[in-house]
SETOR-440888 format. One record per residue (C-alpha): residue in one letter; residue number from 1; chain; y, x, z. Coordinates in steps of 0.25 Angstrom, whole numbers, plus 5000, padded with zeros to 4 digits. Example, Ala and Ser with C-alpha at 12.3 -4.5 7.8 and 13.67 -1.06 7.14 Angstrom:
<atoms>
+------+-----+------+------+------+------+
: code : pos : unit :   yy :   xx :   zz :
+------+-----+------+------+------+------+
:    a :   1 :    A : 4982 : 5049 : 5031 :
:    s :   2 :    A : 4996 : 5055 : 5029 :
+------+-----+------+------+------+------+
</atoms>
This chain:
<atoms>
+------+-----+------+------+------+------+
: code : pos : unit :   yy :   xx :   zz :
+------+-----+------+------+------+------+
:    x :   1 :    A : 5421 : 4932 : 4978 :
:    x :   2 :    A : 5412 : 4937 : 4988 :
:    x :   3 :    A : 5412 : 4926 : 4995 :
:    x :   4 :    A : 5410 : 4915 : 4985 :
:    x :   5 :    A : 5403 : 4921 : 4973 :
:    x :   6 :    A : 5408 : 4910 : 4965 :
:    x :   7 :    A : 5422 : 4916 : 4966 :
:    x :   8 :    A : 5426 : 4928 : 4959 :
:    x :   9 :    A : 5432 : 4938 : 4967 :
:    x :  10 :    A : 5447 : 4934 : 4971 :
:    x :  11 :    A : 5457 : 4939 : 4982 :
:    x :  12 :    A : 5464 : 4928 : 4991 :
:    x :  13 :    A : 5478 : 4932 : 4996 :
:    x :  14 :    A : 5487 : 4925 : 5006 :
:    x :  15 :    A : 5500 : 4927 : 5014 :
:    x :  16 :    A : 5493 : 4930 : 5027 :
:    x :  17 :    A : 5500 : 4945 : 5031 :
:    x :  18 :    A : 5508 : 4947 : 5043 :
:    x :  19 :    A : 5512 : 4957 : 5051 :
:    x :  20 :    A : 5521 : 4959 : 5065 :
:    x :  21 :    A : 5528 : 4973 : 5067 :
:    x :  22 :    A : 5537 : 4980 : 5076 :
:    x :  23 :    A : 5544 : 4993 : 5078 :
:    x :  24 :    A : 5552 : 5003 : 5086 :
:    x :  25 :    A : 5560 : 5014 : 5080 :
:    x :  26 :    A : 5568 : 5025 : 5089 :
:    x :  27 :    A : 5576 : 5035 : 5085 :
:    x :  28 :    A : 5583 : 5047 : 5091 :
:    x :  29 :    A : 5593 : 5054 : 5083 :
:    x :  30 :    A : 5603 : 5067 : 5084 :
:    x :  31 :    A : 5613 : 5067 : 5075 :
:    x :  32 :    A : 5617 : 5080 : 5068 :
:    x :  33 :    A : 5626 : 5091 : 5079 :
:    x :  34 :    A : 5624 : 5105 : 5080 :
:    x :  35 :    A : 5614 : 5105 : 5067 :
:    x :  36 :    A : 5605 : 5096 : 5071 :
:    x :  37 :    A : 5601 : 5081 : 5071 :
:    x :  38 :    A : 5589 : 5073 : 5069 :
:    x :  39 :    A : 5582 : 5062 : 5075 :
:    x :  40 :    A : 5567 : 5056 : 5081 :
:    x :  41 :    A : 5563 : 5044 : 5075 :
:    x :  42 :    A : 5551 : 5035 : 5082 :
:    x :  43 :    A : 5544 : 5023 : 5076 :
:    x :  44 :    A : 5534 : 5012 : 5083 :
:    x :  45 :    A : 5529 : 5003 : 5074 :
:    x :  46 :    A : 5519 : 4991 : 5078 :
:    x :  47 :    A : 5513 : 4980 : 5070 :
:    x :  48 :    A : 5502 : 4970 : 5068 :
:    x :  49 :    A : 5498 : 4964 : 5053 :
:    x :  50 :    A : 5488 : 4958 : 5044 :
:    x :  51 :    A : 5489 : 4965 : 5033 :
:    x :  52 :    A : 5495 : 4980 : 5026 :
:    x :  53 :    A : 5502 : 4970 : 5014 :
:    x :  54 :    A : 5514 : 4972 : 5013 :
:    x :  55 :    A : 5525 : 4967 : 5001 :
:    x :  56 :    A : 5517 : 4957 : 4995 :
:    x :  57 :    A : 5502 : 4965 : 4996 :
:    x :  58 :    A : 5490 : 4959 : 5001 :
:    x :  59 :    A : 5479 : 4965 : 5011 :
:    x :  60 :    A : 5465 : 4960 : 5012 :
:    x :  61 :    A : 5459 : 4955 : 5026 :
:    x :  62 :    A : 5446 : 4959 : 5031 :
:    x :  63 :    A : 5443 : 4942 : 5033 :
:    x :  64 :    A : 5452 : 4933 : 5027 :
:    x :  65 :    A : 5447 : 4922 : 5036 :
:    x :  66 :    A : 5452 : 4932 : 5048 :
:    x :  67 :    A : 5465 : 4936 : 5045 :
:    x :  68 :    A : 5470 : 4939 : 5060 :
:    x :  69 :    A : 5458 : 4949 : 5061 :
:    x :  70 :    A : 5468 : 4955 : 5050 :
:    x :  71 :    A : 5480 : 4958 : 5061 :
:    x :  72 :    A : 5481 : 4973 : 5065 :
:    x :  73 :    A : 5491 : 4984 : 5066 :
:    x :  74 :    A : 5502 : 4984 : 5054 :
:    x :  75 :    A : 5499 : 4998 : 5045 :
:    x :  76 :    A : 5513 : 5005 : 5048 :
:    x :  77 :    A : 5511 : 5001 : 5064 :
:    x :  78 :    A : 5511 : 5015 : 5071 :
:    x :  79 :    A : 5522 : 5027 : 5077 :
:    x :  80 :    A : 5531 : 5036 : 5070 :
:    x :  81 :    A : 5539 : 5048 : 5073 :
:    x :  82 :    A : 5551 : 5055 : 5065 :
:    x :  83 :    A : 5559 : 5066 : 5070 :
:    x :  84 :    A : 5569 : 5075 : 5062 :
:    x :  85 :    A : 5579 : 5085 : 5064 :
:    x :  86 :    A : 5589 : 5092 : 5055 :
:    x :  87 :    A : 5593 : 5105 : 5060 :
:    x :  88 :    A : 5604 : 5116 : 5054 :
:    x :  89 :    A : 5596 : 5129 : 5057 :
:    x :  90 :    A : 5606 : 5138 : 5064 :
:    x :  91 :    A : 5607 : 5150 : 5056 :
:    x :  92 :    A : 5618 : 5150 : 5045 :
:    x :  93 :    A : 5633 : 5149 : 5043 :
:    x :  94 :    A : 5639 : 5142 : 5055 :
:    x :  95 :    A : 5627 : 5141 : 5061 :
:    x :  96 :    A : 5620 : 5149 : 5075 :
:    x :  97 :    A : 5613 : 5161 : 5070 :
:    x :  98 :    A : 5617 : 5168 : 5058 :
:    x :  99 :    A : 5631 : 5163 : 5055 :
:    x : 100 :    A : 5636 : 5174 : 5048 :
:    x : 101 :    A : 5628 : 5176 : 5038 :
:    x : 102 :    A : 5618 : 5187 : 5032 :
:    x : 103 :    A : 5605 : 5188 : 5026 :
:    x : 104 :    A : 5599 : 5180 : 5037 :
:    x : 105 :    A : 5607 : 5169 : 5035 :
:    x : 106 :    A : 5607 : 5169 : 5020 :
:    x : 107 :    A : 5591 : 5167 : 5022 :
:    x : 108 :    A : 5591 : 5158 : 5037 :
:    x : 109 :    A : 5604 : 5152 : 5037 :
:    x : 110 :    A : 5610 : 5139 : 5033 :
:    x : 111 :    A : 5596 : 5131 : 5035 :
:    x : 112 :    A : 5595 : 5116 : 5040 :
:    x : 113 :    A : 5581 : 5110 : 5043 :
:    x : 114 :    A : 5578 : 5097 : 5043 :
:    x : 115 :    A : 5562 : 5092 : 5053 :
:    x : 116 :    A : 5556 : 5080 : 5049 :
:    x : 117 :    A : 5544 : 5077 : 5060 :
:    x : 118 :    A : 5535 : 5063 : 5057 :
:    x : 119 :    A : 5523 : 5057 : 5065 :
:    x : 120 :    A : 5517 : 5046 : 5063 :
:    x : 121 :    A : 5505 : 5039 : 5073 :
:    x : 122 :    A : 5498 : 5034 : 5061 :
:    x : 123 :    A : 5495 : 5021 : 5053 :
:    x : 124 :    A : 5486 : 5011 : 5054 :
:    x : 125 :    A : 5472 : 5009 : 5048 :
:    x : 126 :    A : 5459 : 5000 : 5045 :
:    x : 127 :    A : 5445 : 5003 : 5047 :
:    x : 128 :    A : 5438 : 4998 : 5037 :
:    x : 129 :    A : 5425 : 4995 : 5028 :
:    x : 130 :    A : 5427 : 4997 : 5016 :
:    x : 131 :    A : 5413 : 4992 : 5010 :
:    x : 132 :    A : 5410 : 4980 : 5018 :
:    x : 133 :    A : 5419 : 4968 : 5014 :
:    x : 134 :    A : 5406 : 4963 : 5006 :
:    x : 135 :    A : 5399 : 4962 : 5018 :
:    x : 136 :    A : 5411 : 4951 : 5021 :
:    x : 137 :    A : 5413 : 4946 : 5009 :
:    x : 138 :    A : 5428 : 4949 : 5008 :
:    x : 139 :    A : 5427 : 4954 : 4993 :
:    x : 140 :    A : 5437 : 4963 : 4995 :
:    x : 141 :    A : 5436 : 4980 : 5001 :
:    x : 142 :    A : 5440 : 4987 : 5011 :
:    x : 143 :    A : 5445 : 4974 : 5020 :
:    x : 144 :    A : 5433 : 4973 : 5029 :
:    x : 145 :    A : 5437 : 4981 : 5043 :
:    x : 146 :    A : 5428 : 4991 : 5052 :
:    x : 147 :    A : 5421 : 4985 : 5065 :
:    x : 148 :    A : 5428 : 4991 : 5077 :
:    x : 149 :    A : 5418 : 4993 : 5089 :
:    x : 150 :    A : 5427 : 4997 : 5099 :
:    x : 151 :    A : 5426 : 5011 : 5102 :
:    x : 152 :    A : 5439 : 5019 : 5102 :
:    x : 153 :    A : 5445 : 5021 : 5088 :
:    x : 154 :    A : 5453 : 5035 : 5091 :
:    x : 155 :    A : 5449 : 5049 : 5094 :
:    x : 156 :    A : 5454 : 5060 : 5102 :
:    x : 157 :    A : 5454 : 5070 : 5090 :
:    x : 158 :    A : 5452 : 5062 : 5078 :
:    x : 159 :    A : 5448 : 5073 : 5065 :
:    x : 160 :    A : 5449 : 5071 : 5051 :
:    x : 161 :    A : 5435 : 5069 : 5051 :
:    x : 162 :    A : 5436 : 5057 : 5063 :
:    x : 163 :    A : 5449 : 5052 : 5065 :
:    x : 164 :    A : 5445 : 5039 : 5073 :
:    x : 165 :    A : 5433 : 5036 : 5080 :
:    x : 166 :    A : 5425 : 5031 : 5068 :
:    x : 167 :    A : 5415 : 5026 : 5077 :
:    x : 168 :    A : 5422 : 5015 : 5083 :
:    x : 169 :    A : 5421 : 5007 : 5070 :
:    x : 170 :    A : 5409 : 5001 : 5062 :
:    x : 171 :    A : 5406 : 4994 : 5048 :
:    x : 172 :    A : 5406 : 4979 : 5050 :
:    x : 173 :    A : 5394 : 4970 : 5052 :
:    x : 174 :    A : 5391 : 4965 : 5039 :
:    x : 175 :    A : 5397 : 4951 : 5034 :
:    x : 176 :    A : 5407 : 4954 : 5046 :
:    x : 177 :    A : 5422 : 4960 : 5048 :
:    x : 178 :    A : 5426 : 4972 : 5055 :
:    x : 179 :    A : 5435 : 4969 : 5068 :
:    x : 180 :    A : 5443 : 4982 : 5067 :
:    x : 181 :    A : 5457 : 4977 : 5065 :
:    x : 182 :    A : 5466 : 4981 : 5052 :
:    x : 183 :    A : 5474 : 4995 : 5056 :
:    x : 184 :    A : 5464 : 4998 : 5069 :
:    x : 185 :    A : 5465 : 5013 : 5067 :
:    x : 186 :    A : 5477 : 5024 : 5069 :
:    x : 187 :    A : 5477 : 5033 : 5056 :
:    x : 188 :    A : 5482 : 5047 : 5058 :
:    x : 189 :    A : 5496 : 5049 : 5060 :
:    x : 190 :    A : 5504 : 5062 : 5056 :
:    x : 191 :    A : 5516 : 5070 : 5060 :
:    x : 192 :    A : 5523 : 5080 : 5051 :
:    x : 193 :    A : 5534 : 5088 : 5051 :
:    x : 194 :    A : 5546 : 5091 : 5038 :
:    x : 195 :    A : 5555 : 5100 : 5037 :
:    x : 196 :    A : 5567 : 5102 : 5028 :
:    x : 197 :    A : 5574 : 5116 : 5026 :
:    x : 198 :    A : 5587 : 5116 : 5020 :
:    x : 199 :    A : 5599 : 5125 : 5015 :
:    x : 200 :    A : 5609 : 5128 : 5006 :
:    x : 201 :    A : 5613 : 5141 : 5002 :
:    x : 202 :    A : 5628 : 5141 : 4995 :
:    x : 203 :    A : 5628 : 5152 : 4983 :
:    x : 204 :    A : 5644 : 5151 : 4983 :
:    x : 205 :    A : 5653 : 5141 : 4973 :
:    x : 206 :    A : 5647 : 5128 : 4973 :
:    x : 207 :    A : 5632 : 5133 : 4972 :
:    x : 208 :    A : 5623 : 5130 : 4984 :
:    x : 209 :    A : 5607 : 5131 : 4983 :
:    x : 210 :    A : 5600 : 5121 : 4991 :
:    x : 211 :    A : 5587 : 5125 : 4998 :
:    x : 212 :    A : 5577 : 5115 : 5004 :
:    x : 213 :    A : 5564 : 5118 : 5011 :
:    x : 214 :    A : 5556 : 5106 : 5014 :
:    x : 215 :    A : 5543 : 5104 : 5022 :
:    x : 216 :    A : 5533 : 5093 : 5024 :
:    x : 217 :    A : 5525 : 5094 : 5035 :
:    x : 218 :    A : 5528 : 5106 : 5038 :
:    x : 219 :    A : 5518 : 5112 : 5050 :
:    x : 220 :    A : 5508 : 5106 : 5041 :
:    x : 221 :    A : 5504 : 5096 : 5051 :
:    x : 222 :    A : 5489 : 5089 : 5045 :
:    x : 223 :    A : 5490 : 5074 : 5044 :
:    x : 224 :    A : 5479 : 5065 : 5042 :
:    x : 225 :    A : 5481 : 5054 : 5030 :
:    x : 226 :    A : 5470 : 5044 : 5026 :
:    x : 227 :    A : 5459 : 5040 : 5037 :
:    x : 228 :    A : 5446 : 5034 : 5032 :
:    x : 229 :    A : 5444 : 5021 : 5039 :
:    x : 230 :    A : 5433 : 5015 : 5031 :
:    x : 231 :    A : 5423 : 5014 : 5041 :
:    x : 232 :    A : 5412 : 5013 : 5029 :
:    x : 233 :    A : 5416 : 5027 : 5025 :
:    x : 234 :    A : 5409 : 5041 : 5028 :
:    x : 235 :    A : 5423 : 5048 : 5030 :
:    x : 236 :    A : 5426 : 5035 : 5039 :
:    x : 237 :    A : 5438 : 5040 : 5051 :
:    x : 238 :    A : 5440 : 5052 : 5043 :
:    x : 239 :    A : 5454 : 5057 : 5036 :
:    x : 240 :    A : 5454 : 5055 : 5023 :
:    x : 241 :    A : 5467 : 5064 : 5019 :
:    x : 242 :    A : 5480 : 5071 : 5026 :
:    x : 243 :    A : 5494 : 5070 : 5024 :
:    x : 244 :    A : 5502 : 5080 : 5017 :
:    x : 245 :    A : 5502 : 5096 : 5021 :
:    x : 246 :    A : 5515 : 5105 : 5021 :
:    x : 247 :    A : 5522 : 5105 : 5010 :
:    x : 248 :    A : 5537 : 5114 : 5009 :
:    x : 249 :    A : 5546 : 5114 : 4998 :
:    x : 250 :    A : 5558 : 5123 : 4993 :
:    x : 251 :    A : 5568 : 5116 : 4986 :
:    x : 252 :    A : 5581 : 5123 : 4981 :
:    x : 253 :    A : 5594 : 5116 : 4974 :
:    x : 254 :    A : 5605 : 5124 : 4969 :
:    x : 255 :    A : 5618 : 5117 : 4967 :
:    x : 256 :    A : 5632 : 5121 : 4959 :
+------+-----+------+------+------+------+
</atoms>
């Protein structure tokens, strides 16, 4: 519509996404002996698309008459970590320390834990200008991309306040596209650690009571969540939210 005034405003969609991927997963696992078992999980994934649709969507491109200026890297490329281990703590009947029984064990023993660590390198993400696709005429907001000018994109010690170098990227020309690819930047990645407490406590006859401790994020660690990356913004490189704090929860089931 903007660019024939004759023409009320449509949208014109065609079949042109396409995307090439490849990953690596390696494993490393330790089967159950002496109470203990778990396994290291590690995950590479690389890629290269024109566009986040995916089951039957549709994106918009920043120039429809440019669409292999829309190629960069796929939104899930990036690295990934999972360890976890299950462990029967050693106090308890038939275990190390306090086998026999007493007030100790009747408070410490009988307990099995189970670690969960994640991390995660961090997902893709565009820089863009969200008020300039008039100066283009592509009718529609938020496709138009930043100007890269070739300055280095990462700090040593990014803050909440400056998480990339905000410098190294400008408002386009007016009338003219921004030559930042799709998915330039690194977002923040995380790491975290959960942990499960378990135990049953047998209260003679059939009648058990189920005791489960569970804990997300359990050191507490701060993850970043949203980055701003509109380069038109006053809170432009700045993060925008975080990820979950601790939580713990106590959960009892008794069975007869």
């Amino acid at each position: 519509g903007l660019i024939n005034p004759a023409l009320q405003p449509f949208t014109y969609q065609a079949s042109e996404g396409s995307s090439h991927a490849n990953g690596v997963t390696l494993r490393l696992q330790k089967r159950q002996a002496h109470g203990v078992a778990g396994q290291v999980t590690y995950t590479v994934n690389t890629g290269r698309d024109n566009t986040t649709a995916a089951g039957g969507g549709t994106s918009v491109a920043q120039d429809d008459k440019n669409l292999a200026g829309e190629w960069g890297r796929a939104s899930f490329a990036g690295r990934s970590a999972n360890g976890q281990i299950s462990v029967q703590l050693p106090w308890g009947v038939n275990r190390m320390w306090l086998a026999r029984g007493g007030v100790l064990a009747a408070i410490f023993g009988d307990w099995s834990m189970t670690a969960n660590v994640t991390w995660n390198s961090g997902s893709p993400v565009t820089v863009r200008c969200s008020t300039c696709a008039a100066g283009v005429a592509s009718g529609t907001t938020g496709t138009l991309r930043a100007d890269y000018n070739g300055q280095p994109v990462y700090l040593s010690n990014p803050t909440i306040n400056r998480f990339f170098n905000t410098d190294a990227f400008t408002t386009p020309l007016a009338g003219t596209y921004g030559n930042s690819q799709r998915n330039f930047l690194t977002g923040p990645g995380s790491h975290q650690l959960n942990a499960t407490f378990s135990r049953d406590v047998h209260m003679g006859s059939n009648r058990t009571t189920s005791i489960t401790v569970n804990a997300t994020n359990l050191l507490n660690t701060l993850n970043y969540g949203g980055l701003n990356t509109d380069v038109n913004s006053p809170l432009f490189g700045q993060i925008s939210s975080a990820r979950g704090a601790r939580t713990i929860r106590l959960t009892m089931r008794f069975r007869f």
